[in-house]
ZASERO-897631 format. One record per residue: z, x, y of N, C-alpha, C in turn; residue in three letters. Coordinates in nm, 2 decimals, m for minus. Each point is the difference from the previous one (the first is absolute). Layout:
+--------+--------+--------+--------+--------+--------+--------+--------+--------+-----+
!     nw !     nu !     nv !    caw !    cau !    cav !     cw !     cu !     cv !   r !
+--------+--------+--------+--------+--------+--------+--------+--------+--------+-----+
!      Z !      X !      Y !      Z !      X !      Y !      Z !      X !      Y ! ALA !
...
+--------+--------+--------+--------+--------+--------+--------+--------+--------+-----+
// end
This chain:
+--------+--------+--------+--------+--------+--------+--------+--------+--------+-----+
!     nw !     nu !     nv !    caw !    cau !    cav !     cw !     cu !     cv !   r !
+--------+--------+--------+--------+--------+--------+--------+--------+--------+-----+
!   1.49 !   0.65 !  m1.67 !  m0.11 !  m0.06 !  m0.08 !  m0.04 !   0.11 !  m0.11 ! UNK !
!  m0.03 !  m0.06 !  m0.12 !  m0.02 !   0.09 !  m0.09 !  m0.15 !   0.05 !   0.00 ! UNK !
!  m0.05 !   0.15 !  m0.05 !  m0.14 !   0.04 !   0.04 !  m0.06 !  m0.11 !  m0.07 ! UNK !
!   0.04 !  m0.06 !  m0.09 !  m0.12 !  m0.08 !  m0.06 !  m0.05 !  m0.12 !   0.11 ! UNK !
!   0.10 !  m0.05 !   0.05 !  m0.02 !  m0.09 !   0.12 !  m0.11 !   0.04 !   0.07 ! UNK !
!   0.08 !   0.13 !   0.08 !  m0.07 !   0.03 !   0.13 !  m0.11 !   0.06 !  m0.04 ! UNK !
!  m0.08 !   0.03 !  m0.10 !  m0.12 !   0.05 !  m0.06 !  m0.08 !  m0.12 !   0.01 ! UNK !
!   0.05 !  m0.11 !  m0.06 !  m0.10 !  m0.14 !  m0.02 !   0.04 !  m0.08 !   0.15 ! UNK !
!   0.09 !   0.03 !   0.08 !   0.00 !  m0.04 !   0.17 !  m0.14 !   0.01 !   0.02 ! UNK !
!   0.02 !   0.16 !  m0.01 !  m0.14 !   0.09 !   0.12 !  m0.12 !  m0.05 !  m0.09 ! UNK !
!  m0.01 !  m0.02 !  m0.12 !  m0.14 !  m0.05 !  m0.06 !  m0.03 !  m0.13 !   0.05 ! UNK !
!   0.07 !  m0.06 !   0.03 !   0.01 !  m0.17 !   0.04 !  m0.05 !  m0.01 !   0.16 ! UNK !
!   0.07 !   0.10 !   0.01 !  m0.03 !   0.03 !   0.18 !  m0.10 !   0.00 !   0.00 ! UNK !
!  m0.10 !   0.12 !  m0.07 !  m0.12 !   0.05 !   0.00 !  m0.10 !  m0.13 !  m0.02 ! UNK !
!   0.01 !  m0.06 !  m0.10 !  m0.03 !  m0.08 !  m0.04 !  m0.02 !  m0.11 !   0.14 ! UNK !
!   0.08 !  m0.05 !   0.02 !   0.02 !  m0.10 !   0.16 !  m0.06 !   0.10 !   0.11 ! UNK !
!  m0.03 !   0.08 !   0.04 !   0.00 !   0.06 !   0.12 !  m0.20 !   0.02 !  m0.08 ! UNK !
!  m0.03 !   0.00 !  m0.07 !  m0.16 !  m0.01 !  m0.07 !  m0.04 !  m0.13 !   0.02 ! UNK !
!   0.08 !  m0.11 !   0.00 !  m0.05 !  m0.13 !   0.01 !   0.01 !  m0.01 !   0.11 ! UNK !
!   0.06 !   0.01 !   0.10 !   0.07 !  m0.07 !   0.15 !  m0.14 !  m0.03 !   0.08 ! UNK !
!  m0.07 !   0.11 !  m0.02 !  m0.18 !  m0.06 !   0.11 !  m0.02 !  m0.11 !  m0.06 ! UNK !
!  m0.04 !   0.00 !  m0.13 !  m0.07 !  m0.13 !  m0.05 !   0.10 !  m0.17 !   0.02 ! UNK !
!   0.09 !   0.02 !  m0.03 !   0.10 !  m0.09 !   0.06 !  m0.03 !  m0.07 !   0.12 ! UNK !
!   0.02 !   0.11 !   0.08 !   0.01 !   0.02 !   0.17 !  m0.11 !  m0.08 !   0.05 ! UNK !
!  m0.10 !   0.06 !  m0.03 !  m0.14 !  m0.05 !  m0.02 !  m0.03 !  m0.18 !  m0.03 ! UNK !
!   0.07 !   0.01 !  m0.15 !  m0.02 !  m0.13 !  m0.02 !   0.08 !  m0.09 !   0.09 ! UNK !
!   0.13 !   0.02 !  m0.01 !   0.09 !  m0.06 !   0.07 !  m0.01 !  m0.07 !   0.15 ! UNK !
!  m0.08 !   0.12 !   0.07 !  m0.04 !  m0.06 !   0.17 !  m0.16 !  m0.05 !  m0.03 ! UNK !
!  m0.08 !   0.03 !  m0.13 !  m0.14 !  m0.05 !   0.02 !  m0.03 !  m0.11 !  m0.06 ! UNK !
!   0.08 !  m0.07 !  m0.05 !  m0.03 !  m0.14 !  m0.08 !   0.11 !  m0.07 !  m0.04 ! UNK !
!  m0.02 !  m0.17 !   0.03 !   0.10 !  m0.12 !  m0.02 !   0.10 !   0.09 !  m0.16 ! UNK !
!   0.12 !  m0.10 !   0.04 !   0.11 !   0.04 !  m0.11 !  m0.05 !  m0.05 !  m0.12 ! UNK !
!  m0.08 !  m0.09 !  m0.06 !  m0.03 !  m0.04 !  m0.16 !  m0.13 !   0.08 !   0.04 ! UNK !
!  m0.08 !   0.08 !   0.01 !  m0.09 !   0.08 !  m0.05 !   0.05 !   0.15 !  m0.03 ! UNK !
!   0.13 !   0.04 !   0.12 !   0.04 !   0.13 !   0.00 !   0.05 !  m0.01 !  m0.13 ! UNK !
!   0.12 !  m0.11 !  m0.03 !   0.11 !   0.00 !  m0.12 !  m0.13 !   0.01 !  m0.16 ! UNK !
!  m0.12 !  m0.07 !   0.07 !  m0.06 !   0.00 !  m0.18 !  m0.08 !   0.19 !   0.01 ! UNK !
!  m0.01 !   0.03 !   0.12 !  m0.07 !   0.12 !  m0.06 !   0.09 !   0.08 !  m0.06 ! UNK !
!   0.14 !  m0.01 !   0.04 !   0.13 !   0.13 !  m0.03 !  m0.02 !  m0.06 !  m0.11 ! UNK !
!   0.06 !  m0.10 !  m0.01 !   0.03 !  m0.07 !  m0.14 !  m0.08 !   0.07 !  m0.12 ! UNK !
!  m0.17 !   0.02 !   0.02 !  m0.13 !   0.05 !  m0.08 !   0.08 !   0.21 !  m0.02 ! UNK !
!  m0.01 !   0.05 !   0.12 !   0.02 !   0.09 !  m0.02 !   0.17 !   0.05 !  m0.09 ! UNK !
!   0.09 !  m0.09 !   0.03 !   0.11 !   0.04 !  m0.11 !  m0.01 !  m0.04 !  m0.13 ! UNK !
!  m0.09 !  m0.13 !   0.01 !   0.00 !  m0.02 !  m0.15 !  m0.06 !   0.13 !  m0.09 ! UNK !
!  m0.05 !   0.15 !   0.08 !  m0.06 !   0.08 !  m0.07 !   0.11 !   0.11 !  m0.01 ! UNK !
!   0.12 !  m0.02 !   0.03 !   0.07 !   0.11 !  m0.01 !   0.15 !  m0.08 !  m0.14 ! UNK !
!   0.08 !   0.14 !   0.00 !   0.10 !  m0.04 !  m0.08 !   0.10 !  m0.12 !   0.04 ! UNK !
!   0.09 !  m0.03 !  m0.10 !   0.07 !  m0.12 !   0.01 !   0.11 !   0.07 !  m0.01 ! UNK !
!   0.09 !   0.04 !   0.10 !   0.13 !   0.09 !   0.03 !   0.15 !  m0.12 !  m0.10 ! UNK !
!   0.04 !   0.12 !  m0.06 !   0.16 !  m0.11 !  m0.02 !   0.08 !   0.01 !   0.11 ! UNK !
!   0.15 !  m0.08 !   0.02 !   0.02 !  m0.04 !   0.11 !   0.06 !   0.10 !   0.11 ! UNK !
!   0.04 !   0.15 !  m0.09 !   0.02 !   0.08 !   0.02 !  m0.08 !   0.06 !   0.08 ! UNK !
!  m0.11 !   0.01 !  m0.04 !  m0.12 !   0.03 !   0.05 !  m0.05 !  m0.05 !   0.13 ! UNK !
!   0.01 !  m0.14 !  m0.02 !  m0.06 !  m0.06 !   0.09 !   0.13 !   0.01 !   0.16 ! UNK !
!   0.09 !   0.03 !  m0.05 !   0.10 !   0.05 !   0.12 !  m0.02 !   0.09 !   0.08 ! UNK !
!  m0.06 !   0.11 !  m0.08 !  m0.07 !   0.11 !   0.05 !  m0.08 !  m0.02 !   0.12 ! UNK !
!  m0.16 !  m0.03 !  m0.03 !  m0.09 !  m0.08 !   0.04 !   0.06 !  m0.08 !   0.13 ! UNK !
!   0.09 !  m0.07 !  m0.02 !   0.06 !  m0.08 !   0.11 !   0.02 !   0.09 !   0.15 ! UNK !
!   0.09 !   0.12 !  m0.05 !   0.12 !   0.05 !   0.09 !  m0.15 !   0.10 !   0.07 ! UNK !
!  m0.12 !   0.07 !  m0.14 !  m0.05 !   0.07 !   0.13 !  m0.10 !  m0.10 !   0.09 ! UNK !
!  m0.04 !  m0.11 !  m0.06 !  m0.08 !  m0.08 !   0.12 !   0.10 !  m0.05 !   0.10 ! UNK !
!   0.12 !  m0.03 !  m0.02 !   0.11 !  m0.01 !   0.14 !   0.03 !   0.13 !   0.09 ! UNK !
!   0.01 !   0.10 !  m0.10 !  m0.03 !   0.12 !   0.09 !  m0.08 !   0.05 !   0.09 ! UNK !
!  m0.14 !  m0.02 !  m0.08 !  m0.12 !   0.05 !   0.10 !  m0.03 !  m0.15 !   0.10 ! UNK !
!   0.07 !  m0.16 !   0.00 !  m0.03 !  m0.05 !   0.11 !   0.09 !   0.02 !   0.07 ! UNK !
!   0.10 !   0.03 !   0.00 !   0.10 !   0.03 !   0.12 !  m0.03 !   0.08 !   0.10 ! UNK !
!  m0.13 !   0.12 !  m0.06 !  m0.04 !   0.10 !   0.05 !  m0.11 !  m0.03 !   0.07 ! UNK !
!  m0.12 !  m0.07 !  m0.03 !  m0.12 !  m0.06 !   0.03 !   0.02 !  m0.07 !   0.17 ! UNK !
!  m0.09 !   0.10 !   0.07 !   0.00 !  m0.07 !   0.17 !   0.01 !  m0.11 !   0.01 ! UNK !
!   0.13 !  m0.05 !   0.09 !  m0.04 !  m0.16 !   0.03 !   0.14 !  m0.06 !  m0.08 ! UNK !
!   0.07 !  m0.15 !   0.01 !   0.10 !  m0.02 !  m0.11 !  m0.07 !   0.03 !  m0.17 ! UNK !
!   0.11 !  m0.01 !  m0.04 !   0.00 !  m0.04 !  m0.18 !  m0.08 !  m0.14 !   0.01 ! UNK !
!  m0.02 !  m0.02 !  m0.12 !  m0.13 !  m0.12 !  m0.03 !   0.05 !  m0.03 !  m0.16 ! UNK !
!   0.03 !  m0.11 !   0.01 !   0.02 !  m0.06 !  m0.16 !  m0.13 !  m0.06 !  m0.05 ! UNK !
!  m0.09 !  m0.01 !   0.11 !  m0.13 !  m0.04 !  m0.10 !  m0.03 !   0.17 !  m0.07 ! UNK !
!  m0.03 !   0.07 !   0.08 !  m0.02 !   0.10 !  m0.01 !   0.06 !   0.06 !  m0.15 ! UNK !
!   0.13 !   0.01 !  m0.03 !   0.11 !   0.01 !  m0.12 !  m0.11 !  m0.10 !  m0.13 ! UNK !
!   0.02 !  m0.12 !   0.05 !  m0.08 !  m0.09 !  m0.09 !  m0.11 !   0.08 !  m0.04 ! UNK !
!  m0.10 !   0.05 !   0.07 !  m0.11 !   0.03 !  m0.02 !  m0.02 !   0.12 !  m0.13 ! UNK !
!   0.09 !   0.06 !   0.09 !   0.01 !   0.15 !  m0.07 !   0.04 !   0.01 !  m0.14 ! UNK !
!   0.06 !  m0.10 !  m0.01 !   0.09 !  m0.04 !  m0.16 !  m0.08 !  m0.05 !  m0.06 ! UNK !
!  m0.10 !  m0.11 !   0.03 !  m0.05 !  m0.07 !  m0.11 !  m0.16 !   0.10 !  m0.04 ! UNK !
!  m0.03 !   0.10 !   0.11 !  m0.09 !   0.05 !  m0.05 !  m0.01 !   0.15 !  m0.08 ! UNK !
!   0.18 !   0.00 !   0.01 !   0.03 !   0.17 !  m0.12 !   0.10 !  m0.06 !  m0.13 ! UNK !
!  m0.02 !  m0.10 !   0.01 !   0.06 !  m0.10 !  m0.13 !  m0.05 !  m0.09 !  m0.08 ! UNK !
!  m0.03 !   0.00 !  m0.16 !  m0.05 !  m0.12 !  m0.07 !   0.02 !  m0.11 !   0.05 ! UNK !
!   0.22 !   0.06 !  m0.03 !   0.09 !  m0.11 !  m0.02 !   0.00 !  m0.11 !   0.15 ! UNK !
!  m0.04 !   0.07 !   0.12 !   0.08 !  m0.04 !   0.10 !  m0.20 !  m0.08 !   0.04 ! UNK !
!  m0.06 !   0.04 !  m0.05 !  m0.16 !  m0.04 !   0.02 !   0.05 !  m0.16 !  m0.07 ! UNK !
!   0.06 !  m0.02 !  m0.06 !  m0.04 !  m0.11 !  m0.10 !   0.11 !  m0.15 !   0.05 ! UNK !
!   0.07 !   0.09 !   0.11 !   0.13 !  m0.11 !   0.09 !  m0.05 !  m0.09 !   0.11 ! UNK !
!   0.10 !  m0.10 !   0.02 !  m0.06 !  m0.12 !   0.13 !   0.05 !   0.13 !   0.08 ! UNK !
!  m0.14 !  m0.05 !   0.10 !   0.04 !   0.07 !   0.15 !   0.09 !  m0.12 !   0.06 ! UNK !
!   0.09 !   0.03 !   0.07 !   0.09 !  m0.11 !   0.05 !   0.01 !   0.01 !   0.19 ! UNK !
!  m0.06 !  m0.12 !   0.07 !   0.02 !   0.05 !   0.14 !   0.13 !  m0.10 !   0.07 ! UNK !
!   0.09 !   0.01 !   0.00 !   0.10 !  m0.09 !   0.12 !  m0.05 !  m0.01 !   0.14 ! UNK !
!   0.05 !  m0.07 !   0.06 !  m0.03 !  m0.04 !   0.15 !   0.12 !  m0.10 !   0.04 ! UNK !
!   0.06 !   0.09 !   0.13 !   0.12 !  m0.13 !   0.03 !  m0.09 !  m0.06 !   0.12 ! UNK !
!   0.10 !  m0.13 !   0.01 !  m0.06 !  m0.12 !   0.08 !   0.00 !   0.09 !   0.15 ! UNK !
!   0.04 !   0.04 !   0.04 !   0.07 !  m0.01 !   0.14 !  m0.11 !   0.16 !   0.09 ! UNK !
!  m0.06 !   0.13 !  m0.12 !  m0.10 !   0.02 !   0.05 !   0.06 !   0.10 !   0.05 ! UNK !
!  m0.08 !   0.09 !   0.03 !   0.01 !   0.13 !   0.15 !   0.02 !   0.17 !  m0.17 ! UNK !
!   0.07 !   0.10 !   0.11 !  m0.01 !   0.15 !  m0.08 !   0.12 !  m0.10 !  m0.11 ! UNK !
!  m0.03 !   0.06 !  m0.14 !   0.06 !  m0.02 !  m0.11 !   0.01 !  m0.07 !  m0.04 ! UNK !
!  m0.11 !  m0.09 !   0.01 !   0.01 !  m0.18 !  m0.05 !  m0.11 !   0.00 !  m0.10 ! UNK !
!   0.00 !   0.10 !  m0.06 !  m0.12 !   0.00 !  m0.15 !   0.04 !   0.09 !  m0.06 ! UNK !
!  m0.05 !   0.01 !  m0.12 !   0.06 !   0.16 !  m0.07 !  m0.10 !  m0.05 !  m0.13 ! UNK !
!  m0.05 !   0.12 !  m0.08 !  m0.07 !  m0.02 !  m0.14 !   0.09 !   0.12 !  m0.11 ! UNK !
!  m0.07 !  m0.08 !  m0.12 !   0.10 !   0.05 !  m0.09 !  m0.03 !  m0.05 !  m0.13 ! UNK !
!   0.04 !   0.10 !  m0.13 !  m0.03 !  m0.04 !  m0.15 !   0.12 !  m0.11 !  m0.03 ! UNK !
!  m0.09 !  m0.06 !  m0.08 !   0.11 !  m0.15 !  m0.07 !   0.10 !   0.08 !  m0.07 ! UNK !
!  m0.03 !   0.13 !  m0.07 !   0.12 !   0.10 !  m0.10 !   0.11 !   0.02 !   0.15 ! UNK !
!  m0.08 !   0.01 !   0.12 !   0.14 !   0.04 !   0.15 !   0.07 !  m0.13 !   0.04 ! UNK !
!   0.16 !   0.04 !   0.07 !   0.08 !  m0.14 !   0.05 !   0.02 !   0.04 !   0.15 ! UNK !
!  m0.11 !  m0.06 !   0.07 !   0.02 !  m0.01 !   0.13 !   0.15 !   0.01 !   0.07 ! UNK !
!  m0.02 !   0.11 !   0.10 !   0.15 !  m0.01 !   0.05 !   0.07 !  m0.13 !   0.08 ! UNK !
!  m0.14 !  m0.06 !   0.06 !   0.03 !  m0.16 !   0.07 !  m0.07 !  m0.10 !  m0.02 ! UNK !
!   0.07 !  m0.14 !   0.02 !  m0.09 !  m0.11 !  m0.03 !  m0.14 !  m0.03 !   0.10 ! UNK !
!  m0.10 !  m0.02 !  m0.09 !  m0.12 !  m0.08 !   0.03 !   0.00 !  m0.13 !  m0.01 ! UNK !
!  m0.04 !  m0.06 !   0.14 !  m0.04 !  m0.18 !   0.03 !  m0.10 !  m0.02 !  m0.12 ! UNK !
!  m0.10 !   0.09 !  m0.02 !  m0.14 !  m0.02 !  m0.04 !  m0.02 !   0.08 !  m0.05 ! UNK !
!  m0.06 !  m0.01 !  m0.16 !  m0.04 !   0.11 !  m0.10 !  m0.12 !  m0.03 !  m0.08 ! UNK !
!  m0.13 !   0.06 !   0.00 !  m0.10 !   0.03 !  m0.02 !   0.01 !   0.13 !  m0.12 ! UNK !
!  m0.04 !  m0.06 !  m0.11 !  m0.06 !   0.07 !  m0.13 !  m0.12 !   0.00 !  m0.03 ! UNK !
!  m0.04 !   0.16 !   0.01 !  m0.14 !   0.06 !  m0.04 !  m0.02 !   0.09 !  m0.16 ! UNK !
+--------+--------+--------+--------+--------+--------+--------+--------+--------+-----+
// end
């Protein structure tokens, strides 16, 4: 990786690892359309990354939730992105749900992302 990468990695990191309480916070303390409109408020106050950019931003919020006690959390991902992003503030939150139910029968995600598997049931916020 070239320094310029790994220079704007670790700023991005920094960046995600400064938001993660507030997230966290919101994420376990309030329904999913109040959590998604407050991130939403707070990215709409930050830059609009190009897509290069916004790759960035992706890999260190997959990083630091891989790391975060407990599994990975794609709301979590969601969260984190649309509140250190214009661009990603201004996207359908997208929730799938398969019919049949139990661990892995939901997943969330940006309308710009392509789900790795099919959803019965999709809900846009």
């Amino acid at each position: 990786m070239a320094p310029y990468h790994r220079a704007s990695t670790a700023l991005e990191l920094l960046r995600v690892i400064a938001a993660l309480p507030r997230v966290e916070w919101t994420r376990l303390s309030m329904g999913f359309e109040p959590a998604v409109g407050a991130m939403r408020a707070r990215g709409q106050h930050c830059v609009r990354r190009e897509p290069r950019q916004r790759v960035l931003l992706q890999r260190a919020i997959g990083w630091l939730d891989a790391r975060v006690p407990g599994e990975t959390n794609c709301y979590r991902r969601v969260l984190l992105e649309i509140s250190l992003d214009a661009g990603a503030a201004t996207e359908p939150v997208v929730i799938g749900l398969k019919a049949k139910g139990g661990p892995g029968s939901g997943h969330v995600w940006l309308a710009s992302s392509v789900p790795l598997s099919h959803y019965d049931l999709k809900l846009v916020l």
